[in-house]
N, C-alpha and C positions, 0 to 999 in steps of 0.2 A: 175504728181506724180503717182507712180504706186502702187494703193491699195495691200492688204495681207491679203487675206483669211485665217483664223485662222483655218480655219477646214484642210486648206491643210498643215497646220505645219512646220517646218524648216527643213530647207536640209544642212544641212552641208561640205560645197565643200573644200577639199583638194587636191589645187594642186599651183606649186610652178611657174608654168608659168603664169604671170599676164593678158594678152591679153585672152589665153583660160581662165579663171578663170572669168576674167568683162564678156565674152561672155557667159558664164553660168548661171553667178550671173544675169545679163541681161534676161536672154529667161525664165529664173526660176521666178523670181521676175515678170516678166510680167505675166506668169500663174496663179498668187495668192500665190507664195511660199513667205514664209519669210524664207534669205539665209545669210548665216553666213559663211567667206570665212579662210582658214588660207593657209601658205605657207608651210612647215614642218609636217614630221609624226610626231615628238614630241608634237608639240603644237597641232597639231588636236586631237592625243589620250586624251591628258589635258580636249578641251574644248569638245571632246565627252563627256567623263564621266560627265562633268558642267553640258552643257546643255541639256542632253540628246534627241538630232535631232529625226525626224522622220525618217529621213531616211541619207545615207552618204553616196558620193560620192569619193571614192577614187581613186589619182594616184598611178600608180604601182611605176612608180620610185621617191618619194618622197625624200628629203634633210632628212636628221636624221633617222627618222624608215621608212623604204619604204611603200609602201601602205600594201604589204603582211603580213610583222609582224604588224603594227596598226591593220587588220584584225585579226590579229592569238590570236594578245594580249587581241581584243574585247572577242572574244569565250571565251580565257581560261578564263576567270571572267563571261561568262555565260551571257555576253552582246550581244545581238542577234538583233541588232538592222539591219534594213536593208543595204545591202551596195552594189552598183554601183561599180563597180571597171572601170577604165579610163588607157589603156596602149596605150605606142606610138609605141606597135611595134604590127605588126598580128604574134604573139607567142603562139603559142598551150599551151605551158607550163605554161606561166602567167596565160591563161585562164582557163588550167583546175585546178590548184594551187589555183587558188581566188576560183571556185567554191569548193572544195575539202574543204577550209577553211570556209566554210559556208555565200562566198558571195551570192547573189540573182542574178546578172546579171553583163554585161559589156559590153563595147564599146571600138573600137579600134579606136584610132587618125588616121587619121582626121576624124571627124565625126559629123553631122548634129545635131545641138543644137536643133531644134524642134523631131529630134528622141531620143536623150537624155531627153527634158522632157516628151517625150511619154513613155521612158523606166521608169522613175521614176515614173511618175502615175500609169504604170502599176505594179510594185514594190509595191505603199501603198496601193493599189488598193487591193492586195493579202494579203495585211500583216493584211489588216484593216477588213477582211471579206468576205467570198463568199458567194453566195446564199442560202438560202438551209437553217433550222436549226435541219435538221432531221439529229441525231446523228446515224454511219456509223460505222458498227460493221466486222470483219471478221476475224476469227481466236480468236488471243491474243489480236488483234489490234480494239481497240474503239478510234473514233475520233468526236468529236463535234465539229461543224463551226462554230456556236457561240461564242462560249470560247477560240476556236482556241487552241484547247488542245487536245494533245495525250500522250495514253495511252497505254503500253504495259503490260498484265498480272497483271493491276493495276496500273503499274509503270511510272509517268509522264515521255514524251519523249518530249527532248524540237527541234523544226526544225525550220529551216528558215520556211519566208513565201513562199517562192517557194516552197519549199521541203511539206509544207504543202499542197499546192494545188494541186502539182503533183499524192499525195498519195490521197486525195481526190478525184479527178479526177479518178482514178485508181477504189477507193473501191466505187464509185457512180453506178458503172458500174459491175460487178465484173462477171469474164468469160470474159468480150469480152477485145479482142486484139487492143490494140491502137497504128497504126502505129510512130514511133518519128515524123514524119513531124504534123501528130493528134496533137500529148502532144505537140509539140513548138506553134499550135494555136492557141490549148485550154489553155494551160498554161501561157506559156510567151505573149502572144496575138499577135505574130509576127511570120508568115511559113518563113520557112527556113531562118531564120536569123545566125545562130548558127552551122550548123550543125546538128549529131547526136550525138557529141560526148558529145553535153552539157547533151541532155535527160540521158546519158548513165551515164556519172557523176554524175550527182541528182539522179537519182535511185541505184547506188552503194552505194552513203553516206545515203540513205532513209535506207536500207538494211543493213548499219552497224548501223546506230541508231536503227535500230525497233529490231537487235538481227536475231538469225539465223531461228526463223519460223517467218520472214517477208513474206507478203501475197502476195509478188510481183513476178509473172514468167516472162520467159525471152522464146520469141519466135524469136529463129535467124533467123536473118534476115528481119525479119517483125516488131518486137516491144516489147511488154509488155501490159502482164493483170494482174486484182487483182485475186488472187483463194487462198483459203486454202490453210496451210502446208501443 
C-alpha cells in the first residue's frame, strides 16, 4: 500500500487519457502525494474550487473546458493555485499561453513521470517558501518570503509562485545580470529545459503585474537584473 505524506498535499490531475493519468496517479502517489484524478475540464474546475489541491496538473486539450480556459477561469476568481500544464503537442503557443495565463510550469507529451514529479515538487517547493526571511526592498517594490507577499507602493500584488521566486531571485541580488540559462537554474531548478523564451514570459507578466516602475532591466542579449526605475 502506498503511504500519503500529508505535508506533500494533493495534486489534482486533469487529464482525459486514462493510461497517462494511472501513470501519474501512480509515480505521484508513490512520492507521498495524495492524488485526485478527473477526466473533463468541467469537472476538474468543479472539484478544484471543492477541494482546493496544492497544486494541479493540467491537460491542454481537455473534453468540456480545455486545460487553458480551466486556467483562465482559475485567475479570473484570483485562484492562483499552482498549475502544471501537460500538452501533447511541442507548441510554442500552448506554452507560452499557459504561462501568460499564470501557469507555473509544463511538460510536453511524451514525457518522463519521474521528471513530472520532479517538476511538481519543484512547483510546491516555490509556492511553499524560499530561504531567506529577510524582506527585499527596491524601488516601489517590497517583498517578504515568509508571507510570500508582494507589494507595490503599498499595494498587494498577487504572482504565481514562479513569478515569485523569479522576482526574488532578481531583487536578492540587485545590479547584477542574470543570464536566462542562470534564472532556469536558479529558478525552475532545471538548465535549459524551456528555452529563453519561458524566462522572457515570466519576466513580461512580472512587469505588467509590478506596473510600469517595475525594478526589472532587460540586458539584450545576455539577460536581466534587478535596479531602480
Amino acid at each position: 500500500m502506498v503511504s500519503v505524506d500529508a505535508e506533500r498535499g494533493l495534486v489534482l490531475i486533469a487529464e482525459d487519457e486514462p493510461a497517462i493519468a494511472d501513470l501519474q496517479r501512480l509515480y505521484l502517489a508513490r512520492a507521498g502525494y495524495g492524488v485526485h484524478v478527473e477526466r473533463d475540464g468541467q469537472q476538474a474546475l468543479a472539484q478544484i474550487r471543492r477541494l482546493r489541491p496544492a497544486l494541479v496538473i493540467l491537460d491542454v486539450g481537455l473534453p468540456g473546458l480545455d486545460g487553458i480556459e480551466v486556467c483562465r477561469r482559475l485567475r479570473a476568481e484570483d485562484d492562483w493555485t499552482p498549475v502544471v500544464f501537460v500538452t501533447a503537442r511541442d507548441d510554442e503557443i500552448d506554452r507560452v499561453l499557459g504561462l501568460e495565463l499564470g501557469a507555473d510550469d509544463y511538460v510536453t507529451k511524451p514525457f518522463s513521470p519521474r521528471e513530472l514529479v520532479a517538476r511538481v515538487a519543484g512547483v510546491l517547493r516555490r509556492a511553499r517558501g524560499i530561504d531567506g526571511a529577510i524582506v527585499l526592498e527596491l524601488g516601489d517594490v517590497r517583498l517578504e518570503p515568509t508571507a510570500r507577499r508582494v507589494e507595490v507602493a503599498g499595494e498587494e500584488v498577487h504572482l504565481t509562485a514562479t513569478e515569485f521566486d523569479l522576482l526574488a531571485t532578481l531583487l536578492r541580488r540587485p545590479g547584477q545580470v542574470f543570464t536566462r540559462e542562470q534564472l532556469l537554474a536558479t529558478v525552475w531548478g532545471i538548465a535549459d529545459y524551456g528555452g529563453s523564451r519561458t524566462v522572457d514570459v515570466h519576466v513580461a507578466q512580472l512587469r505588467a503585474k509590478l506596473g510600469p516602475r517595475a525594478p526589472i532591466r532587460t540586458h539584450r542579449g545576455v539577460g536581466y537584473s534587478a535596479a531602480a526605475p
